[in-house]
N, C-alpha and C positions, 0 to 999 in steps of 0.2 A: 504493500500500500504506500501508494508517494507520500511524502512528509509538507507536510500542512505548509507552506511559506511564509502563509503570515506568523508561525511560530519563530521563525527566528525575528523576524521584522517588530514581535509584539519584544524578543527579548532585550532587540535593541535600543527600543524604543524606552525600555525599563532604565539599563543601565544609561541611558542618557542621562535621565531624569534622577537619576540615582538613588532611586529604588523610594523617591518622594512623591511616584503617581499611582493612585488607587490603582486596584485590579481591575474595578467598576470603571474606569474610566478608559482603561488600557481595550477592555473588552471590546467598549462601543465601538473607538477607534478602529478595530478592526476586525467588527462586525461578528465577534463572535459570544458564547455566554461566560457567564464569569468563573462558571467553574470550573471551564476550560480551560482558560485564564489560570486558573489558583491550580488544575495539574499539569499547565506546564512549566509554570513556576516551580513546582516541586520536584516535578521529573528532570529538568533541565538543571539543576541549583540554580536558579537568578543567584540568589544572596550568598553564593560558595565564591570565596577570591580566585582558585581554582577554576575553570569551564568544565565541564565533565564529558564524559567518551562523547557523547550525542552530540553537542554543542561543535567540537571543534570538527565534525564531520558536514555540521551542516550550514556553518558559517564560511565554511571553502565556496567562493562561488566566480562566476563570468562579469567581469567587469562588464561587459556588454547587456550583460539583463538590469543593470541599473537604467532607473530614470534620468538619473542626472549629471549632466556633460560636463560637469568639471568630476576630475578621480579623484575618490578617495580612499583613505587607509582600510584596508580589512582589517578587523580583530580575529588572527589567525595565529591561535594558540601554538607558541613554538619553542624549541628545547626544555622544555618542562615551565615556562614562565607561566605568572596568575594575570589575572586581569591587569591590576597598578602596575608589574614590571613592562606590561605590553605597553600601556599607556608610557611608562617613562621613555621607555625608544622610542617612541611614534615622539613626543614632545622634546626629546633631546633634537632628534633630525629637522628637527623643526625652527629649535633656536639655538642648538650648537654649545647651549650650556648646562651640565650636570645638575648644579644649584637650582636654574629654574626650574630644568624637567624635573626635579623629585619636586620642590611646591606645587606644579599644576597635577602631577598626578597623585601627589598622596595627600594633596589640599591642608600643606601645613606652614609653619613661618618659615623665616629663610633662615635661622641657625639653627634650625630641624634637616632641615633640605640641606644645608652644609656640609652639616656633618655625617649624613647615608648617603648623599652622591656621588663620594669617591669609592664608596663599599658596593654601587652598585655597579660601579663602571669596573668592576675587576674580576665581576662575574663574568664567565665564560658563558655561559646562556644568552645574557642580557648584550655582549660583543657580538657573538653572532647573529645575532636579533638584527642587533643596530647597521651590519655591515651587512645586513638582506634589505632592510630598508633604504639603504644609501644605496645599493645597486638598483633598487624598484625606483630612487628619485634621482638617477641618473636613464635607466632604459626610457621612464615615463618624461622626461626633461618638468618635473613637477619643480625644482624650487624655483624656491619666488623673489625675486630679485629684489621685490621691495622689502624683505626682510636685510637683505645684505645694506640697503641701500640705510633704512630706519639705522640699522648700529651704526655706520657712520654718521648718521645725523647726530645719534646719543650723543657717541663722543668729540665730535668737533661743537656741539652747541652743550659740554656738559661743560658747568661751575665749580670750583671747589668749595664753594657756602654748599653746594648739594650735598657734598658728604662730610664737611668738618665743620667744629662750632671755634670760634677762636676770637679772641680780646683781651680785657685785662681783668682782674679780679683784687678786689683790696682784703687785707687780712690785719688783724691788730695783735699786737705784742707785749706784754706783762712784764715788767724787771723789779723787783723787790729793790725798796731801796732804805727800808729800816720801819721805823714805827711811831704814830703821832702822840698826841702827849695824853691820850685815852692806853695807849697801849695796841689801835689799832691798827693793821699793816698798812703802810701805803706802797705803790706802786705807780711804776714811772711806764702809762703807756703810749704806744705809737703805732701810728697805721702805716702801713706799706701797701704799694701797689705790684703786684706781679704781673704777665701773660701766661695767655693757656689757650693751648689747644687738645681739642679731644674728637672722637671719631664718633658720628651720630649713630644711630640705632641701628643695626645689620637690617632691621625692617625696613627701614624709613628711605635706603640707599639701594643704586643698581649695581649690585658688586661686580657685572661683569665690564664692568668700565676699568674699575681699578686692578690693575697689574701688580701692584706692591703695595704693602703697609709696613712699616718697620717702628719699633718701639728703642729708641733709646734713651739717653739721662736726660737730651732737652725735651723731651714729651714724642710725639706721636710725627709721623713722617706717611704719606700718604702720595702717592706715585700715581696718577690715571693714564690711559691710554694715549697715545700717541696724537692727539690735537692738530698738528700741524698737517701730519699725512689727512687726518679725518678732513681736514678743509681742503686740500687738493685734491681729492680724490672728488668730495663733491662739485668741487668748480669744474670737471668736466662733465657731470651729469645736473646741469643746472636746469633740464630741458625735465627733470623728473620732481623738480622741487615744485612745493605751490607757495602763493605769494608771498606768505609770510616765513615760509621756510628760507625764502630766496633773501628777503631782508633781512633775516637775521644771519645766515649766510654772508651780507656784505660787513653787517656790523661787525660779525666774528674777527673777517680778513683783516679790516680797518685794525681792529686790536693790536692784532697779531702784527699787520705792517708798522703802528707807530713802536708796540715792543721791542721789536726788532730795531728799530731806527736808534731809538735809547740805550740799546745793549750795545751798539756800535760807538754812537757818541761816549756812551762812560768810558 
């Protein structure tokens, strides 16, 4: 007996929603009853991280039976990976970095995602995953150039107020200098003013900008991407920028040409 299509269609449609749309609703959508619905959810696992034997038999399918004319990723269960590892390759090939793929698929902060994106990139499973999907976005010519083109924007229109807090800070200071004619202490005090810098919240920042951080005695040292390449590279694709990108594009160069003038004159 052939296998029903809208059951994988009902499963995907689950795991989109993740796992936050009724069954009752799931049903109408695709016109069938609900307690249909609730045994394929059981026979299938929906809610198992794992896909189970049935699943990855029947998620194999013809790009050509899709509706729709842009491609996209199959979830086809491979070297023993669960669902979230599948996800984190589809979203590394995506944007190329560890960090973010582990926050969009395991939907946590970024010193969560830090610290398991290097443990997943050294899985052998989750390597060959990634190097079947960079050959499917090379045979398919699927990447998208406006992703190469966005990082370059980040980092030639990034600041350093975006990831460091720095200014000065006052502090006061106590010297015992004997006792008054109560017998109580006095003290000879004085304010100071220092500088400080410090590195804003791993949330709050786009780490893959920055290349280096180093800690030494004067405080916090903070390295970003290469700026200078980032604006040359755009000035020959000025034909992809919109208009406000293109203005702050000049503003940028402007910068950068009077810094340069300065660093010659001192």
């Amino acid at each position: 007996m052939a296998r029903n299509t809208n059951r994988n269609k009902a499963w995907k449609y689950y795991l989109k929603n993740k796992g936050k749309v009724t069954l009752k609703a799931i049903a109408a959508k695709y016109g069938v009853s609900e307690s249909t619905i609730r045994r394929w959810k059981k026979e299938d696992r929906w809610d198992d991280e794992k896909p189970s034997i049935s699943r990855k038999k029947s998620v194999r399918g013809s790009p050509k039976s899709s509706s729709k004319k842009t491609v996209e990723y199959e979830l086809v269960p491979s070297n023993g990976l669960n669902d979230k590892q599948l996800f984190f390759c589809m979203y590394y090939v995506k944007y190329w970095n560890a960090t973010k793929a582990y926050q969009k698929a395991y939907q946590c902060d970024y010193v969560t995602a830090n610290r398991n994106a290097h443990r997943m990139m050294v899985n052998e499973g989750i390597k060959e995953e990634i190097m079947r999907l960079k050959k499917q976005l090379a045979d398919s010519v699927m990447l998208d150039a406006r992703q190469v083109l966005q990082k370059y924007i980040d980092i030639a229109f990034a600041d350093i107020t975006d990831f460091v807090e720095f200014g000065t800070k006052n502090y006061t200071t106590k010297e015992y200098v004997g006792k008054d004619d109560e017998g109580e202490p006095i003290y000879n005090e004085e304010t100071h003013e220092y500088s400080f810098v410090g590195l804003k919240e791993a949330d709050q920042v786009d780490g893959t900008i920055i290349t280096e951080v180093r800690k030494g005695k004067d405080g916090v040292a903070v390295k970003l991407a290469d700026k200078m390449a980032a604006l040359a590279v755009l000035s020959k694709y000025t034909d992809l920028l919109d208009d406000s990108q293109l203005k702050r594009l000049r503003e940028e160069k402007l910068k950068a040409d009077i810094k340069a003038t300065e660093t010659k004159a001192w």
